[in-house]
C-alpha positions in Angstrom: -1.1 -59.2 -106.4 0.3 -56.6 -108.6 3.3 -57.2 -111.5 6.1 -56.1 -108.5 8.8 -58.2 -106.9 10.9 -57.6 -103.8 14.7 -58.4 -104.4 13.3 -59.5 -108.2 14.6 -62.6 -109.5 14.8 -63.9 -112.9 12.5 -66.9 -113.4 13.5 -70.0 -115.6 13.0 -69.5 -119.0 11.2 -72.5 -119.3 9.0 -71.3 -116.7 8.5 -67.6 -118.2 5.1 -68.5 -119.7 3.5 -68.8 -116.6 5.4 -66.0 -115.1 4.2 -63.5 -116.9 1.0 -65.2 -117.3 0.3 -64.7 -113.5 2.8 -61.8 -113.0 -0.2 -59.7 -113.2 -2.7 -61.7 -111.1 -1.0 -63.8 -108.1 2.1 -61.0 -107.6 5.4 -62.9 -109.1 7.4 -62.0 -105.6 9.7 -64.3 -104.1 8.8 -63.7 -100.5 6.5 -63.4 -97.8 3.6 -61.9 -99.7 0.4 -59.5 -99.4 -3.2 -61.4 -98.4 -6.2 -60.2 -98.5 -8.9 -58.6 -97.0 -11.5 -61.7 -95.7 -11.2 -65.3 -95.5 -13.9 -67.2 -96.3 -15.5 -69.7 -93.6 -13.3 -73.1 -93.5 -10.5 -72.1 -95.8 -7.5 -71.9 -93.5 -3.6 -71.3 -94.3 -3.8 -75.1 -93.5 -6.0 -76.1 -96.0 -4.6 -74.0 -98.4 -0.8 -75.5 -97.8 -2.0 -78.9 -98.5 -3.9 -77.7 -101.2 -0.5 -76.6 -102.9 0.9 -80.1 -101.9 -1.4 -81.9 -103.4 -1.0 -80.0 -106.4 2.4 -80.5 -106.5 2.3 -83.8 -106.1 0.9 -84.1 -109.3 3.3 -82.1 -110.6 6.1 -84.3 -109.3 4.2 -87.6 -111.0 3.6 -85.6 -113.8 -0.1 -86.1 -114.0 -0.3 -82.6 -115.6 -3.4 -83.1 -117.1 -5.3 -84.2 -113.8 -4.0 -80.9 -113.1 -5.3 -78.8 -115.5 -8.8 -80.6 -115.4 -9.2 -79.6 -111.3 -8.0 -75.7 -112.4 -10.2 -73.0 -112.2 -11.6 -71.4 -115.1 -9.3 -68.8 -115.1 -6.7 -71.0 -115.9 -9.1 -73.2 -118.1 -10.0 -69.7 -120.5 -6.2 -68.5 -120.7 -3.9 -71.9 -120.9 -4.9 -75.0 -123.1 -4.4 -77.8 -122.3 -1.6 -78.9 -124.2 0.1 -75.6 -123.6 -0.2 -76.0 -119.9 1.4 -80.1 -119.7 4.4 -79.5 -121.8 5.6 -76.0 -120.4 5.0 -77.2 -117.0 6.8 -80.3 -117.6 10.1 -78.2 -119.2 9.4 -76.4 -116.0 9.3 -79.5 -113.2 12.2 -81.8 -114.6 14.2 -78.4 -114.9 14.3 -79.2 -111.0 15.4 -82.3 -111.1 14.5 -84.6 -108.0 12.9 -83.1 -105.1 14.1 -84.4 -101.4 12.0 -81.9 -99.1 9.3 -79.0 -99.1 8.2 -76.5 -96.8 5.8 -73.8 -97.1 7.3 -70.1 -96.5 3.9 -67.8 -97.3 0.5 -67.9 -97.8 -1.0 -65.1 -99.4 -4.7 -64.1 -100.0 -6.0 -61.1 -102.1 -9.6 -59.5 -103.0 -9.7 -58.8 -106.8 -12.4 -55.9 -107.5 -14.4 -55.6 -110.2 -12.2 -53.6 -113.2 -9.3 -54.6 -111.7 -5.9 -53.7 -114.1 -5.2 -57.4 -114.5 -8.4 -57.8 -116.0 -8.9 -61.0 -113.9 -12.6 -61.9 -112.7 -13.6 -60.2 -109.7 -12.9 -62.8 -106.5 -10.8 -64.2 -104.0 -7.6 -65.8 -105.1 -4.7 -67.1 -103.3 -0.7 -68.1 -103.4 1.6 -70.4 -101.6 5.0 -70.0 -101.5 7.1 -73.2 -100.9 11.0 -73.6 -100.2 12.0 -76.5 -101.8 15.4 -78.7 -101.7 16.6 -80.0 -104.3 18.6 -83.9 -104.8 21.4 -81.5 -106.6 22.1 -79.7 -102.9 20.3 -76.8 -104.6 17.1 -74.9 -103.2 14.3 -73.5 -105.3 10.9 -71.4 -104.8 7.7 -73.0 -105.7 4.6 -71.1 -106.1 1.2 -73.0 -106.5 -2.0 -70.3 -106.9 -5.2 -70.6 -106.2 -8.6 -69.3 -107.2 -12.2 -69.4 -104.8 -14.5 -70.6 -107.0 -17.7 -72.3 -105.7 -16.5 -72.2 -102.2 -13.5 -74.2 -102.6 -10.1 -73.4 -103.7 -9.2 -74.1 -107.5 -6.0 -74.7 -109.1 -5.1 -71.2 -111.2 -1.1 -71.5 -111.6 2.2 -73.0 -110.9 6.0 -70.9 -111.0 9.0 -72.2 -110.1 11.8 -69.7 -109.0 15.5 -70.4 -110.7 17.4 -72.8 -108.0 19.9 -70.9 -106.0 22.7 -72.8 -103.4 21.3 -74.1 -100.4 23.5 -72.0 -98.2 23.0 -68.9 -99.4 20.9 -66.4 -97.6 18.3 -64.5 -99.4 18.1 -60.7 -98.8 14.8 -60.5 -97.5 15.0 -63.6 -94.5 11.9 -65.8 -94.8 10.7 -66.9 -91.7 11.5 -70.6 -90.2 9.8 -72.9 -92.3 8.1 -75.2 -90.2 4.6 -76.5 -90.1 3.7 -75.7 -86.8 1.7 -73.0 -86.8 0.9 -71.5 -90.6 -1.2 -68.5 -89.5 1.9 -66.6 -88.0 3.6 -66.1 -91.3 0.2 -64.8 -93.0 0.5 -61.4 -94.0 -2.1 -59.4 -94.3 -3.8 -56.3 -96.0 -6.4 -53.6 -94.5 -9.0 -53.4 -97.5 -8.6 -50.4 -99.5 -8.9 -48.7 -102.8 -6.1 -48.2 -105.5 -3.5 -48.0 -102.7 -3.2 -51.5 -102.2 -0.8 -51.9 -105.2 1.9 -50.0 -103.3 1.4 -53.0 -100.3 4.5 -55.3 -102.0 6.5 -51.9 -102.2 5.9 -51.4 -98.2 6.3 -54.7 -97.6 9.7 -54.5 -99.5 10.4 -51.6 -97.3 10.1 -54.2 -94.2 12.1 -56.7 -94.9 15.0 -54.7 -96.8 15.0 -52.8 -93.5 15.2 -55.9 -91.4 17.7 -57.6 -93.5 20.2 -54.6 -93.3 19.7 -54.8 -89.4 20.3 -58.4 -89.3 23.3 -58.1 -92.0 24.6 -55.2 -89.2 24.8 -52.9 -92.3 24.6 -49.8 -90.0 24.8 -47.3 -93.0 21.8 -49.3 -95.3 19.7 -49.6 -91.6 19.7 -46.0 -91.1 18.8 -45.4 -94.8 15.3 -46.7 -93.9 14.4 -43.9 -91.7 13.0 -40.9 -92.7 14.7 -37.5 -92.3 11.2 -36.5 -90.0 12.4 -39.7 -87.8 11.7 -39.1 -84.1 13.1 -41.4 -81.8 10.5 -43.5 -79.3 12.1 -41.6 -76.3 11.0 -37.7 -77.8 14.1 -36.1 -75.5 16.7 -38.2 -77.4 18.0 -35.6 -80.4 18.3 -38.2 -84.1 22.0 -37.3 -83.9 22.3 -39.2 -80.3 19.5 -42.1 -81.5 22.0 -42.8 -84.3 25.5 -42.9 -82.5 23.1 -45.4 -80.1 22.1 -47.3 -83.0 25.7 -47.6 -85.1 27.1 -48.4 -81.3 24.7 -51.2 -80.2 24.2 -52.5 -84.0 28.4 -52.7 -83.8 28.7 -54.1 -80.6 26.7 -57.3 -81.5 28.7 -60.1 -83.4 26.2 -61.8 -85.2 22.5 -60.3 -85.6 18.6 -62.4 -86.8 15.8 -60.1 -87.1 12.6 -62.2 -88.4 9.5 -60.8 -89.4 6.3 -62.8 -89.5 2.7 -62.2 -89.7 2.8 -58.8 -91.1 -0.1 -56.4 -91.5 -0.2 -53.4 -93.7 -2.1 -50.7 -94.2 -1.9 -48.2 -96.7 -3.6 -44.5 -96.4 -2.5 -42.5 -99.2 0.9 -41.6 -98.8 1.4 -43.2 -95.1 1.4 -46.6 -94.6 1.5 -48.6 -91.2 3.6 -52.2 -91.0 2.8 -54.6 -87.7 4.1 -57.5 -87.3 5.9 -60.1 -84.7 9.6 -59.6 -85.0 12.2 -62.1 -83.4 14.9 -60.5 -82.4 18.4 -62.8 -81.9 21.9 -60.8 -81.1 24.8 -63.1 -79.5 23.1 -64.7 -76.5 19.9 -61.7 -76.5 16.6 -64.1 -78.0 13.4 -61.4 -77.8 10.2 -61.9 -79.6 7.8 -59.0 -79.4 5.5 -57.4 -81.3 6.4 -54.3 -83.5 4.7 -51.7 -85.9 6.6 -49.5 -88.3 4.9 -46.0 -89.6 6.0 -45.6 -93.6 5.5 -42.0 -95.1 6.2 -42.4 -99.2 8.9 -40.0 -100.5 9.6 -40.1 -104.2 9.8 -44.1 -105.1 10.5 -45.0 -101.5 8.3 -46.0 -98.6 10.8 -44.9 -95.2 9.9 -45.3 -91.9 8.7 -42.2 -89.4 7.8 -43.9 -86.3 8.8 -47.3 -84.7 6.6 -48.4 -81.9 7.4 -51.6 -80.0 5.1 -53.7 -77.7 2.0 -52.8 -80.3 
């Protein structure tokens, strides 16, 4: 829940007072985003999806103050009242009418104690929703959430500028439906400062997996670092990439999803597992897959692929 953003996206200007208001806190990034370290007993992805529903809801019937009264205190001490209805309410009918939701992340993080945000220490939480619009447009919705006497609270609301209902983002979001919400959780190993650099790695994942599904051959091999060695150690790199550009060529269309993604970060190595989908012409695999990042300069690049782990 750091100020970074994969693919970063200007929000609505109506909206900006609650984007940088909880840039700091509930990680202003328009994808599949970083969790945290435990869950407490009986607060499920499930709960926390219709948790965001109801809250939009009352967004939607603009009972904006019901809102603000159920919020947690961390909204309560930064946002009045007042301040809270009418930007929120620039922000909403900015929309215009809304035909459908989905959910497309739920995130979970452990703030420390001294943290940067200066935030109380605790568990918060954010859902991501993919929303259509009555325009034909799509937008991102993001409701947060603080734990605060065992139950979730209300802490926030950003809403993502709308973009064409066609148009694919560069970092694919998983299928949105509402079958199973734990698969698209992604989580973090606890750790110290290093967790900061998790929406960089996570970045690193998807930037990777869009290029392979965009069968951008020269952008795909860019993710690798120069210490690459291939999974079968007699292969030279030379050979692995003429086998790469080759079968990445041969395909005519490419989908590489990623969902439920782990990371892990140990100083300047970080490990990525996840359950990738893989879809190329008539091929459909679905398998699990971890990625080995070593950092180099600004960049997190991948060392090792392992599949099947």
């Amino acid at each position: 829940m750091q100020a970074t953003e994969q693919d970063s996206k200007k929000r609505h200007p109506m909206n900006r007072f609650f984007t940088q208001f909880l840039a700091a806190c509930l990680m202003a990034s328009t994808s599949l985003i970083v969790a945290a370290a435990q869950q407490p007993p009986g607060t499920s992805s499930d709960e926390l999806v219709r948790a965001a529903l109801q809250s939009l809801q009352k967004a939607d019937t603009d009972r904006l103050g019901e809102l603000w009264e159920s919020g947690s205190s961390v909204l309560k001490s930064r946002v009045p009242k007042t301040t809270f209805i009418e930007t929120t309410r620039k922000a909403r009918l900015s929309m215009g009418p809304v035909t459908a939701r989905d959910w497309s992340s739920v995130a979970r993080l452990q703030y420390r104690a001294g943290n940067e945000s200066g935030f109380p220490a605790g568990l918060y939480a954010n859902v991501d929703l993919v929303t259509q619009l009555g325009n034909g447009k799509s937008a991102s919705e993001r409701i947060s959430f603080a734990m605060e006497n065992n139950s979730w609270r209300f802490t926030g609301y950003v809403i993502a500028p709308p973009t064409p209902s066609s148009a694919t983002p560069a970092a694919p979001l998983a299928p949105a439906t509402s079958s199973a919400p734990a698969t698209r959780t992604t989580q973090l190993a606890p750790s110290s400062a290093s967790d900061a650099r998790a929406p960089e790695v996570e970045a690193a994942v998807h930037a990777w997996a869009a290029a392979w599904s965009a069968r951008d051959v020269g952008r795909y091999l860019l993710a690798y670092a120069p210490e690459f060695t291939p999974a079968n150690r007699q292969q030279s790199r030379k050979n692995w990439e003429e086998e790469r550009r080759a079968r990445i060529a041969g395909k005519s269309t490419i989908s590489v999803t990623v969902q439920g993604l782990a990371i892990s970060i140990d100083g300047q190595t970080a490990t990525a597992r996840f359950r990738q989908t893989y879809r190329a012409d008539d091929l459909n695999e679905v398998g699990r897959k971890t990625l080995e990042f070593q950092r180099s300069g600004t960049q997190w690049l991948i060392r090792k692929e392992t599949a099947g782990v």
